[in-house]
BALUMRO-491702 format. One record per residue (C-alpha): x, y, z; residue in one letter. Coordinates in pm, 1 decimal, always signed. Each point is the difference from the previous one (the first is absolute). Last residue first. Example, Ala and Ser with C-alpha at 12.3 -4.5 7.8 and 13.67 -1.06 7.14 Angstrom:
% residues 2
        X        Y        Z r
  +1367.0   -106.0   +714.0 S
   -137.0   -344.0    +66.0 A
//
This chain:
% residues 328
        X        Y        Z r
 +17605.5  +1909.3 +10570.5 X
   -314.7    -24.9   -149.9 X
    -19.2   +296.7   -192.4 X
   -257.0    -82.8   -292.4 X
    -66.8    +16.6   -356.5 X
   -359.1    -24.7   -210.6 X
   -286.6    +54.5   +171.0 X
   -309.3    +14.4   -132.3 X
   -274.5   +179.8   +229.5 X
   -359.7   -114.5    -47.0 X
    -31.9    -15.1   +378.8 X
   +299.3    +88.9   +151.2 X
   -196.8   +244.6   +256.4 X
   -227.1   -237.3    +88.8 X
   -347.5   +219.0    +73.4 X
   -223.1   -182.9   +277.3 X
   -249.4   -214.4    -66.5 X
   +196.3   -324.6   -126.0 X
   +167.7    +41.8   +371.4 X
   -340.0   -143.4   +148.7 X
    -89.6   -292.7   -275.7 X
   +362.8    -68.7     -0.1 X
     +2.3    -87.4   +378.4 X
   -322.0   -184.3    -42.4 X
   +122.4   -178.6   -218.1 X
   +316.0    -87.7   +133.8 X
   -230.2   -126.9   +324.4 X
   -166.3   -229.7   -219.4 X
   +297.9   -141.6   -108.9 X
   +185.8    -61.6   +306.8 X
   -340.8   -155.1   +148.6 X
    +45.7   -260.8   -289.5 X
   +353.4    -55.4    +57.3 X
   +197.9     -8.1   -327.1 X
   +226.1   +326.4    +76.8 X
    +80.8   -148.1   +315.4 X
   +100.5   -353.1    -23.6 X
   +185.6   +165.3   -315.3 X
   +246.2   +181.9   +181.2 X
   +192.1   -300.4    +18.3 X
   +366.7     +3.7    +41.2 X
    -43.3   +365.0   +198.5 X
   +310.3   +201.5    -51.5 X
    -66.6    +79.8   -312.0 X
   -277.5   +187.1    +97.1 X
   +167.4   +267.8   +213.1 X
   +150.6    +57.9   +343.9 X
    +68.4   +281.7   +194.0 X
   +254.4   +293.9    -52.7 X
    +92.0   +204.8   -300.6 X
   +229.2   +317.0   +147.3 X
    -31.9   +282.1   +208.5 X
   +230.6   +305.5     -5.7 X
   -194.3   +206.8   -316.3 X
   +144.1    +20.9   -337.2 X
   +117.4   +346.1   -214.7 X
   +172.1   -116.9   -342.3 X
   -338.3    -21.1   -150.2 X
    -85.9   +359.5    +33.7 X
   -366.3    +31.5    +54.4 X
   -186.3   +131.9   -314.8 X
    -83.9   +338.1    -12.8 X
   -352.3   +111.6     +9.9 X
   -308.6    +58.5   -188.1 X
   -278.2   -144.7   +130.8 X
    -16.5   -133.7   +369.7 X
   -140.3   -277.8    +21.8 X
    +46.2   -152.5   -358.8 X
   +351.0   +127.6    -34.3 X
   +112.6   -153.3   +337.8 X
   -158.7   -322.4   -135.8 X
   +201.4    +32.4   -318.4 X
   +335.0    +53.2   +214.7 X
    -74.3   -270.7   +191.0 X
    -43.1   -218.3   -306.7 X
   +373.5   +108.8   -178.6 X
   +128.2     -4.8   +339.6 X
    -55.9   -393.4     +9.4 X
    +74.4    -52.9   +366.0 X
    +97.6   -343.2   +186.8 X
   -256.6   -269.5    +14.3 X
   -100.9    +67.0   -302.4 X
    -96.1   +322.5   +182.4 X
   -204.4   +197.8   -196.3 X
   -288.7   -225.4   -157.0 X
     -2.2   -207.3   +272.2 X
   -128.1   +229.3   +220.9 X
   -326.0    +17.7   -175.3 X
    -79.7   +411.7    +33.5 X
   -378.0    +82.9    -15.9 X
   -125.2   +344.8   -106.3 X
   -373.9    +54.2   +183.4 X
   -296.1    +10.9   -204.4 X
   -285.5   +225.1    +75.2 X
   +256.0   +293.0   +188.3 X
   -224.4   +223.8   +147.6 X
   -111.7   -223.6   +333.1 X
   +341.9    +19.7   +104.1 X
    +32.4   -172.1   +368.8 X
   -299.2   -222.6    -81.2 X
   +132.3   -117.0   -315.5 X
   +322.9    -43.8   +157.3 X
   -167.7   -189.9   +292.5 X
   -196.1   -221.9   -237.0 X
   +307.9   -153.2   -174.0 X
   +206.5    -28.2   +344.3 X
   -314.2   -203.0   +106.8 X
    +79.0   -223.9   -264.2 X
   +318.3    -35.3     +3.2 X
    -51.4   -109.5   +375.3 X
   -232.4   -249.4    -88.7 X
   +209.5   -181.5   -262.7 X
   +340.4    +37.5   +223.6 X
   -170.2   -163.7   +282.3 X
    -70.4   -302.2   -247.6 X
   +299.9    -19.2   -195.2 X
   +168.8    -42.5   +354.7 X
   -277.8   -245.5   +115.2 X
    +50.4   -203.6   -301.3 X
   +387.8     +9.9    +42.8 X
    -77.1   -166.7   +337.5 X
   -200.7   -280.0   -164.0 X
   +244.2    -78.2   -244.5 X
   +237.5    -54.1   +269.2 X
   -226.5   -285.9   +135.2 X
    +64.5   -153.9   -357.7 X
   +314.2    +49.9    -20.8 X
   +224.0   +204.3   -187.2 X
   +373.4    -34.0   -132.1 X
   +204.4   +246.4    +83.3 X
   +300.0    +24.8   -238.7 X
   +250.2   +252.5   +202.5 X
   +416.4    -51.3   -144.2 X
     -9.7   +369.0   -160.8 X
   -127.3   +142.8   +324.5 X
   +298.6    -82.7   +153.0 X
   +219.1   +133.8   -264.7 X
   -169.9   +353.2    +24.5 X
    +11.6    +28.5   +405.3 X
   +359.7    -94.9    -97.0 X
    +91.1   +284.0   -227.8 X
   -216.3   +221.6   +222.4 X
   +180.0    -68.3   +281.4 X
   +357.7    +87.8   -234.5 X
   -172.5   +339.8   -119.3 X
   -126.0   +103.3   +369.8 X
   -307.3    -38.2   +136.2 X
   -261.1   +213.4   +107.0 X
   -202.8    +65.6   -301.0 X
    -28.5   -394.1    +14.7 X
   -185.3    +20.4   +325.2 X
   -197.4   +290.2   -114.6 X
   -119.4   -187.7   -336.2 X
    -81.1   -328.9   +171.1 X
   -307.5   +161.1   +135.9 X
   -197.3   -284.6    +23.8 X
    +66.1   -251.9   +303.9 X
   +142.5   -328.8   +133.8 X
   +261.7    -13.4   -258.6 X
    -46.5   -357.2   -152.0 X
   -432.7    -60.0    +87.0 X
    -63.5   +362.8    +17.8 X
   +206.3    +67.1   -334.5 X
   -173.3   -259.8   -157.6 X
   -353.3    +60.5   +110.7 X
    +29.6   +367.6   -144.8 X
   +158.0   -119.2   -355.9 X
   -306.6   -311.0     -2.9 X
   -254.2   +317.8    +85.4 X
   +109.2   +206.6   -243.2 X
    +26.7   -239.1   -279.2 X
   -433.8    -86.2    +63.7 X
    -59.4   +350.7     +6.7 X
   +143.4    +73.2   -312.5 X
    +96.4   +360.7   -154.0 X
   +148.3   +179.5   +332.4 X
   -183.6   +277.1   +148.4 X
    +54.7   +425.0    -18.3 X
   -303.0   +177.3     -0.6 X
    +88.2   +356.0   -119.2 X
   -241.8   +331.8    +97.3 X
    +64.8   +315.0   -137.4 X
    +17.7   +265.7   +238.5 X
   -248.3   +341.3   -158.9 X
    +94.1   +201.7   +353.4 X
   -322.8    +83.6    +92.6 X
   -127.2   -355.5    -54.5 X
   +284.1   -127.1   +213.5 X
    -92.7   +217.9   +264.0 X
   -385.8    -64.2    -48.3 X
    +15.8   -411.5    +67.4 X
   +286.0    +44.7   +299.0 X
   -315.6   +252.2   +134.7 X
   -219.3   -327.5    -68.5 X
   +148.9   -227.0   +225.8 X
   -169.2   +216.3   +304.0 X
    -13.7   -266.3   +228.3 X
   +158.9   -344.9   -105.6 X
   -277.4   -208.8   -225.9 X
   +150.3    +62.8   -346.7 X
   +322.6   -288.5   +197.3 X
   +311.2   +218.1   -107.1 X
   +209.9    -35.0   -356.9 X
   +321.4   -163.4    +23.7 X
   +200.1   +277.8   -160.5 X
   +326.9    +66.9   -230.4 X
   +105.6   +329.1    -75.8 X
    +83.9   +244.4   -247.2 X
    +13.2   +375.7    -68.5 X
    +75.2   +200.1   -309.0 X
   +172.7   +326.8    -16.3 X
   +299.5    -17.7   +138.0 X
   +250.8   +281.4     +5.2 X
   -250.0   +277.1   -112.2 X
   -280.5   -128.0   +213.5 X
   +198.5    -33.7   +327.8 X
   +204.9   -229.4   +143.9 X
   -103.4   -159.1   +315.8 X
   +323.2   +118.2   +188.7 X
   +313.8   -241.9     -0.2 X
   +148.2   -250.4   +194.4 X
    +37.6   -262.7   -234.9 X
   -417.9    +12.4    -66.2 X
    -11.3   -357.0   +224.8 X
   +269.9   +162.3   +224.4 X
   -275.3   +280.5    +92.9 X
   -297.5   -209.7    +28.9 X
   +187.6   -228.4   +254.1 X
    +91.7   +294.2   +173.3 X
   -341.3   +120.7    +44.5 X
    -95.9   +323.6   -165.6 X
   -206.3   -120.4   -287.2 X
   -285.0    -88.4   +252.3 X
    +81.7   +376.1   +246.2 X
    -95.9   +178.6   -377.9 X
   +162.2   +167.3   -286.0 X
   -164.6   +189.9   -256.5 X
     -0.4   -198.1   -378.1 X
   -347.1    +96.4    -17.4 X
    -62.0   -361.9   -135.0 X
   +186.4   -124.9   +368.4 X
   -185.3   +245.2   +192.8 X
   -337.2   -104.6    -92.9 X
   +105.3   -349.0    -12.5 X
    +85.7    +49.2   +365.3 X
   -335.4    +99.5    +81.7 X
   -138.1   -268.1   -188.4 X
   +173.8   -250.1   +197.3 X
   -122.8   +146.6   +312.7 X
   -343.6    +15.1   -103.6 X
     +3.4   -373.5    -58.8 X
   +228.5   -149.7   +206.0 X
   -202.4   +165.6   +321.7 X
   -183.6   -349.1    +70.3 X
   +269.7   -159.0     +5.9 X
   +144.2   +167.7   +291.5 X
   +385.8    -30.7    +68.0 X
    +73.2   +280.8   -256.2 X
   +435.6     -5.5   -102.3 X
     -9.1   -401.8    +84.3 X
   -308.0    -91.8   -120.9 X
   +143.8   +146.1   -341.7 X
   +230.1   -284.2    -61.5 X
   -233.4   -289.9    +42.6 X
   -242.2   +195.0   -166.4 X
   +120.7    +93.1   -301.7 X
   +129.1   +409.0    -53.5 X
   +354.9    -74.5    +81.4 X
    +31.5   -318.7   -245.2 X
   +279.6   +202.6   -179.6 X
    -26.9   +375.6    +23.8 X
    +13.4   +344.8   -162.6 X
   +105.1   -158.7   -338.6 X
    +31.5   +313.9   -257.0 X
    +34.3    -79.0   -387.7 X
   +194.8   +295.8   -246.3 X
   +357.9   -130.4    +64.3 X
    -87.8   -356.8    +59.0 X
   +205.3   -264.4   +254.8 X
   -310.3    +23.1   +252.7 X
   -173.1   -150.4   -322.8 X
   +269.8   -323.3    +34.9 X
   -195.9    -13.9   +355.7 X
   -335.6    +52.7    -95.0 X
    -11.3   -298.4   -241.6 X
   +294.2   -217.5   +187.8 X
   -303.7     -9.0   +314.5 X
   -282.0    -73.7   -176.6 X
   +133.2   -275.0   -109.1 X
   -340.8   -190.3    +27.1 X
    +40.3   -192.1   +342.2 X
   -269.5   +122.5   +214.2 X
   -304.0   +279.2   -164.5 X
    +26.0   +257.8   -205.2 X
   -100.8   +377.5    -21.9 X
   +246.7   +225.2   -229.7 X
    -89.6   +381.0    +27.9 X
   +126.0   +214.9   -233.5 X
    -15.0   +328.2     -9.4 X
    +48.5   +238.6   -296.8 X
   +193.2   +338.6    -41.8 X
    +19.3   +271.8   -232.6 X
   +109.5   +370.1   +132.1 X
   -160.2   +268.8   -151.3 X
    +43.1   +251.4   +358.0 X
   +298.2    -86.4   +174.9 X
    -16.4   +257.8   +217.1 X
    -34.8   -202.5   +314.5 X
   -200.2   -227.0   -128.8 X
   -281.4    -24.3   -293.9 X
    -43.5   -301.7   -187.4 X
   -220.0   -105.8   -296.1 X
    -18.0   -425.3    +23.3 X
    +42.8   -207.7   -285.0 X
   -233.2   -271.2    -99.0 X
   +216.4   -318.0    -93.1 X
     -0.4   -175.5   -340.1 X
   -198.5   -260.1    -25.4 X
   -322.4   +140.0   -181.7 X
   +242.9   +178.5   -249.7 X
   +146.2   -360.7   -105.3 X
   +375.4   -104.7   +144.3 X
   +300.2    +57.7   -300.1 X
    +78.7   -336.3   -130.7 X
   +292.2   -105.5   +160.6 X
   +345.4   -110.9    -31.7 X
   +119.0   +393.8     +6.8 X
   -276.4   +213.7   +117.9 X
//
């Protein structure tokens, strides 16, 4: 395992025994990975898009605001998506993976089969448990032994002053994509620029950073109860603390270890292989004083709380002692 001390029995992923298409002994294990806004959830599926052995089938295609668009009823979500799940873990085509966008997304090619990738991964906002029939997504991933990830950053309070900064200088989130975008020289700038931000907080902004810490509370939260919900099997749930991987950029040596975690035995991803997005957004040190945050009372009750609901699930770094990195 390199830098690592090798992951405990109970953490190591449950493979699955695969038959298709002749390919009778074949291992495989699926992952899910359910998380909610703002966790890097998209460089974790997309540098795994990048692995030899790891299939992607989409990006944010199965979330709502996305899948509305391919079954314009709501209250068919649920059977549908199962349906396609069904097809997806058979590795079988269907009209979903079709689509164009689908199609450039796997760089034009067939879903690849057992033999050519064995293990599947994607990312997922878990469904309201009250849509009809949410339980046949329940059995399909049960039949098919997925693994579920929750994927959140380490500090509520930090998330919400990095979210309120990049509304308050950018106007939005998803800095990521709009620095994926640019070329070498914009980014050069877009970097400079950023370098010369020192917000300094008021009080009234204090307030909106409270409501963002707030929203994010609740919603981890009910993310929490939805994967227990979706996979009643699984007692304690692997957690992923952003943070740990992407520093902000990637530290392969950590990705790799979560990779081993989830899905066994497998080869690490090549480090000279690197996705087209880059670091976007804004960061603590760009804030002169974060501490009108972290020292507000209703700050600190809500970090509580927050640690009081993550503290459940099963940290994958927990007890791990790292030694080197690749933070390049």
């Amino acid at each position: 395992m390199g830098p690592f001390t090798l992951a405990p029995v109970w953490m190591r992923a449950e493979k699955s025994h695969a038959k298709q298409d002749g390919f009778e002994g074949a291992w495989m294990t699926n992952v899910l990975i359910a998380y909610t806004n703002n966790v890097c959830s998209t460089p974790m599926i997309e540098y795994a898009r990048l692995h030899k052995s790891i299939f992607v089938p989409v990006r944010e295609h199965f979330d709502e605001h996305l899948f509305i668009e391919y079954i314009n009823d709501r209250e068919q979500f649920c059977p549908q998506l199962a349906n396609i799940l069904s097809f997806l873990y058979s590795r079988k085509n269907c009209a979903f993976f079709d689509r164009n966008e689908l199609i450039d997304y796997r760089y034009g090619q067939q879903l690849p089969s057992l033999l050519d990738k064995p293990h599947i991964l994607f990312k997922w906002r878990c469904y309201p448990r009250k849509l009809p029939e949410s339980h046949k997504i329940v059995d399909i991933l049960a039949e098919n032994n997925v693994i579920p990830a929750i994927m959140l950053r380490s500090s509520l309070s930090e998330q919400a002053i990095k979210v309120f900064l990049s509304e308050t200088v950018y106007g939005g989130r998803l800095q990521q994509f709009k620095t994926g975008n640019m070329s070498d020289d914009e980014y050069e700038n877009y970097q400079i620029e950023q370098s010369q931000f020192n917000v300094v907080l008021s009080c009234e902004e204090l307030e909106k950073i409270i409501d963002i810490a707030d929203n994010f509370l609740r919603i981890t939260i009910r993310l929490i109860e939805l994967v227990h919900f979706y996979f009643p099997k699984t007692d304690i749930p692997f957690l992923i603390f952003a943070e740990e991987i992407f520093k902000p950029l990637i530290d392969y040596d950590r990705y790799n270890f979560v990779l081993s975690c989830l899905f066994g035995k497998i080869d690490p991803l090549d480090q000279t292989l690197k996705p087209p997005f880059r670091k976007g957004g804004l960061d603590l040190n760009h804030c002169a004083n974060p501490e009108l945050v972290f020292e507000d009372e209703r700050m600190r009750e809500m970090e509580s709380k927050y640690l009081a609901a993550t503290g459940g699930l099963r940290n994958i770094f927990a007890g791990v002692h790292y030694t080197k990195g690749s933070n390049y």
